[in-house]
C-alpha positions as CSV (number, residue, x, y, z in Angstrom):
1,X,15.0,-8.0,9.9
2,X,17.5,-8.1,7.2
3,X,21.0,-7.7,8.1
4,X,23.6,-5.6,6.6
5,X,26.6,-7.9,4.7
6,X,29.9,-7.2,3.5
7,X,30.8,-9.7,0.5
8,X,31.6,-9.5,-3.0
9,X,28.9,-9.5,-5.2
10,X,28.6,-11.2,-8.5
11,X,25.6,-11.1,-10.4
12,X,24.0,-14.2,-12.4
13,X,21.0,-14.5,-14.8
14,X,19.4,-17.4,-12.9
15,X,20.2,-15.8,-8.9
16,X,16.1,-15.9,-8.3
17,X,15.9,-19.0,-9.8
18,X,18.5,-20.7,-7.1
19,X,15.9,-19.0,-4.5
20,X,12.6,-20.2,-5.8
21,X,10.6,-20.0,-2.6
22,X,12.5,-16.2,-1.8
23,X,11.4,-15.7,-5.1
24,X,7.5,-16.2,-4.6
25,X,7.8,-14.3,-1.5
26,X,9.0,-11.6,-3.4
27,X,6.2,-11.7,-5.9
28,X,3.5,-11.7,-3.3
29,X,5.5,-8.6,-1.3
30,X,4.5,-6.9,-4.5
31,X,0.7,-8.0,-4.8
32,X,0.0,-7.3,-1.4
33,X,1.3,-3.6,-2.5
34,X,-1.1,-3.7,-5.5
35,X,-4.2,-4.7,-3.5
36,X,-2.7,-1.7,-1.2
37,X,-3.2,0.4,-4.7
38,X,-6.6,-1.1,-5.4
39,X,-8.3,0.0,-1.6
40,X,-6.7,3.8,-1.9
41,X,-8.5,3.9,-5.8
42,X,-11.1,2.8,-3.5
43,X,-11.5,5.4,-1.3
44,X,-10.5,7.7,-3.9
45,X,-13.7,7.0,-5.6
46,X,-15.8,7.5,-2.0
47,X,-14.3,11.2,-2.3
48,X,-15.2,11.6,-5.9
49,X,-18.2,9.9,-5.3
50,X,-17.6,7.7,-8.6
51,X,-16.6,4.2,-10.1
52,X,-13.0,2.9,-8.6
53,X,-11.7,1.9,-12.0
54,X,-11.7,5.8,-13.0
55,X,-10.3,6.7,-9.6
56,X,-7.5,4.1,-10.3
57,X,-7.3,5.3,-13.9
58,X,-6.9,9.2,-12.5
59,X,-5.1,7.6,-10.1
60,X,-2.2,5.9,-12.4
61,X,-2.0,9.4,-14.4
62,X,0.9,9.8,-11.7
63,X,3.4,7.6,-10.3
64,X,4.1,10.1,-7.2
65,X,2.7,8.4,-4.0
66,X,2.5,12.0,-2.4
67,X,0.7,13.0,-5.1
68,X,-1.2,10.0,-5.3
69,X,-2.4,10.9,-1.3
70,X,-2.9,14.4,-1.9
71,X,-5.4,13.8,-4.2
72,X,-7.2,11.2,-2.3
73,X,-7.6,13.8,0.8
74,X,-8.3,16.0,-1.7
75,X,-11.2,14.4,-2.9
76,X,-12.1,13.4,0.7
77,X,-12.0,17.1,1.6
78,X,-14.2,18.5,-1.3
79,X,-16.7,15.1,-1.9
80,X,-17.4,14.0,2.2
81,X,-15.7,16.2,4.8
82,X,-13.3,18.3,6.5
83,X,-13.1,15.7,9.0
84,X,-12.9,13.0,6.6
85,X,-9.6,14.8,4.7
86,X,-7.9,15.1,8.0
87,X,-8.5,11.9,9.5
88,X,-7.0,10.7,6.3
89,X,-3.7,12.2,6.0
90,X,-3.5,11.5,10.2
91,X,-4.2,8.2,9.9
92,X,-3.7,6.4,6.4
93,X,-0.8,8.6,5.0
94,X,1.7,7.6,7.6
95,X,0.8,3.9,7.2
96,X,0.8,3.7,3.0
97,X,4.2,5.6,3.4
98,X,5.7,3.1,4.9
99,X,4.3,0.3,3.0
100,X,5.8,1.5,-0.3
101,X,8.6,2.4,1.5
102,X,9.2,-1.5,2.2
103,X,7.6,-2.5,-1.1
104,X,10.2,-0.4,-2.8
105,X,12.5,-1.7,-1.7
106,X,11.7,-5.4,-2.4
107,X,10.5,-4.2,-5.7
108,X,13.6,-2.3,-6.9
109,X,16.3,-4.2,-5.5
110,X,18.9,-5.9,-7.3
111,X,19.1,-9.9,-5.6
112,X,21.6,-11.8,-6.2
113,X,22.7,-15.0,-4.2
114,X,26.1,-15.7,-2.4
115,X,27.4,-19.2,-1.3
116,X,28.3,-18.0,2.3
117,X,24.1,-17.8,2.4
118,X,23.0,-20.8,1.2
119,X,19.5,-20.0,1.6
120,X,18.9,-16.5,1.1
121,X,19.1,-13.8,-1.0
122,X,21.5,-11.0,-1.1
123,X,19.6,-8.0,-1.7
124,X,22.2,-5.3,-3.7
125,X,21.2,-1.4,-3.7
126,X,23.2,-1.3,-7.0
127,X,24.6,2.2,-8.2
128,X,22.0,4.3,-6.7
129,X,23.6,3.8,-3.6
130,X,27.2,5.6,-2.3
131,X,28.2,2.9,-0.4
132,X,27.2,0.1,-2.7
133,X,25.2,-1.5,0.5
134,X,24.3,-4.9,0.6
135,X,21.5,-6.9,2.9
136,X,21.2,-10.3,3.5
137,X,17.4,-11.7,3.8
138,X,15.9,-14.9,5.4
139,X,12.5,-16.5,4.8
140,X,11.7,-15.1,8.0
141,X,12.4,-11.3,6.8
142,X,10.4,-11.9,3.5
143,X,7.7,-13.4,5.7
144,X,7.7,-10.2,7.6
145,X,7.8,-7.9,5.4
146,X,4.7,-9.3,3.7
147,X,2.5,-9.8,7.1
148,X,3.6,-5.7,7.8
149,X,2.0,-5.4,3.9
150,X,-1.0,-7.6,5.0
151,X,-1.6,-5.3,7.9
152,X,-1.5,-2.4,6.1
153,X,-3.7,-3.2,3.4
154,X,-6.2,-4.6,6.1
155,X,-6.2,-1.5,8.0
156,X,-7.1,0.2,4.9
157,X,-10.1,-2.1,4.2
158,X,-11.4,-1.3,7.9
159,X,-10.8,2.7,7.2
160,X,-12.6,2.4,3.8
161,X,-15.5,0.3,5.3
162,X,-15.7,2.7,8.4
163,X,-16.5,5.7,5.6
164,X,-20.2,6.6,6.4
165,X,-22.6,5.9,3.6
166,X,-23.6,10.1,3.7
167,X,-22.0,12.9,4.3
168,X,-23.7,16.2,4.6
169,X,-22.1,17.4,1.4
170,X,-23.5,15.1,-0.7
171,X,-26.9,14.7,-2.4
172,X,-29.9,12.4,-0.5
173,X,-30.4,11.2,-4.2
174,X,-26.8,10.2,-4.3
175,X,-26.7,6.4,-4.4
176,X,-24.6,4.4,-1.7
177,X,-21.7,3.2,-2.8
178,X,-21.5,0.0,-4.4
179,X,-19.2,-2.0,-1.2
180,X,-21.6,-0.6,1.7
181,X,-25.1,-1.4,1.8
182,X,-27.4,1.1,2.3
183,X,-29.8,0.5,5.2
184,X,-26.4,-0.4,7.0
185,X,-27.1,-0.1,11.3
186,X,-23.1,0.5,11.2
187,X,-23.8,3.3,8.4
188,X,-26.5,4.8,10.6
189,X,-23.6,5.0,13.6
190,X,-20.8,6.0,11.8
191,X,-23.0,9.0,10.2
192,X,-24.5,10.4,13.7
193,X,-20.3,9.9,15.1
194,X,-19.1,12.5,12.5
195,X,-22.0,14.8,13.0
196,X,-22.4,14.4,16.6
């Protein structure tokens, strides 16, 4: 993991452009974090029993992440189930929390480069922090940090793919939703589980 420095920082307008492949790893940190976005508007829309580009649009009305996940168990709670609500904020929150917690990070940085680190990147907090702190990251930290992201977002796609088909509060006319198929054997399982 990165490791805490203590140089003298000097900013320059090219610093990512010295770092070119730190710089890509950066850039994919943050689309891992949007496909992270995408699956939550995902299950939003399970809750709301809708399309998932108006879940992301009601969705982006915010930029609060807690807000963001109280709506989603929200609409979990009210659309599928108790049970569904719950096993949400047990399970997911924890887990998106602190993938925007390292996404922020990346994302909102200040990187600069230092010749002491020939080939990394100096990551800065900048004035928001007291102590002016400063980090030092490898290829093997940004590599990290983006396989944690990959988890995350693939543990999400299992939880939304684990969502039965029906839940007793909505209609038998309802139609499935469009990623599950409808005479599903795994949908038939996951349905008599919650019940049973």
């Amino acid at each position: 993991m990165p490791q805490p420095v203590s140089i003298s920082i000097q900013l320059g307008v090219n610093d990512l452009g010295e770092r070119p492949e730190l710089a890509v790893m950066i850039a994919k940190i943050i689309l891992e974090w949007s496909k992270i976005e995408e699956q939550l508007a995902t299950i939003f829309a399970h809750g709301l029993h809708g399309e998932p580009a108006i879940s992301h649009a009601l969705l982006s009305c915010t930029s609060n992440l807690a807000t963001r996940l109280s709506m989603i168990q929200t609409a979990l709670t009210l659309g599928c189930s108790e049970a569904a609500g719950k096993e949400f904020a047990k399970d997911v929150v924890p887990k998106v929390r602190k993938a925007a917690k390292w996404r922020n990070k990346i994302a909102h940085g200040i990187w600069t480069i230092h010749e002491k680190y020939p080939d990394d990147l100096i990551w800065c907090a900048g004035t928001m922090s007291p102590t002016l702190a400063s980090e030092r990251y490898t290829k093997k930290d940004f590599l990290e940090l983006w396989l944690r992201l990959l988890k995350a977002h693939e543990f999400l796609l299992t939880y939304a793919l684990a969502l039965p088909v029906r839940y007793p509060r909505r209609a038998s006319e309802d139609p499935v939703p469009f990623w599950r198929p409808a005479d599903s054997e795994a949908s038939a399982e996951s349905i008599a589980d919650r019940e049973g």
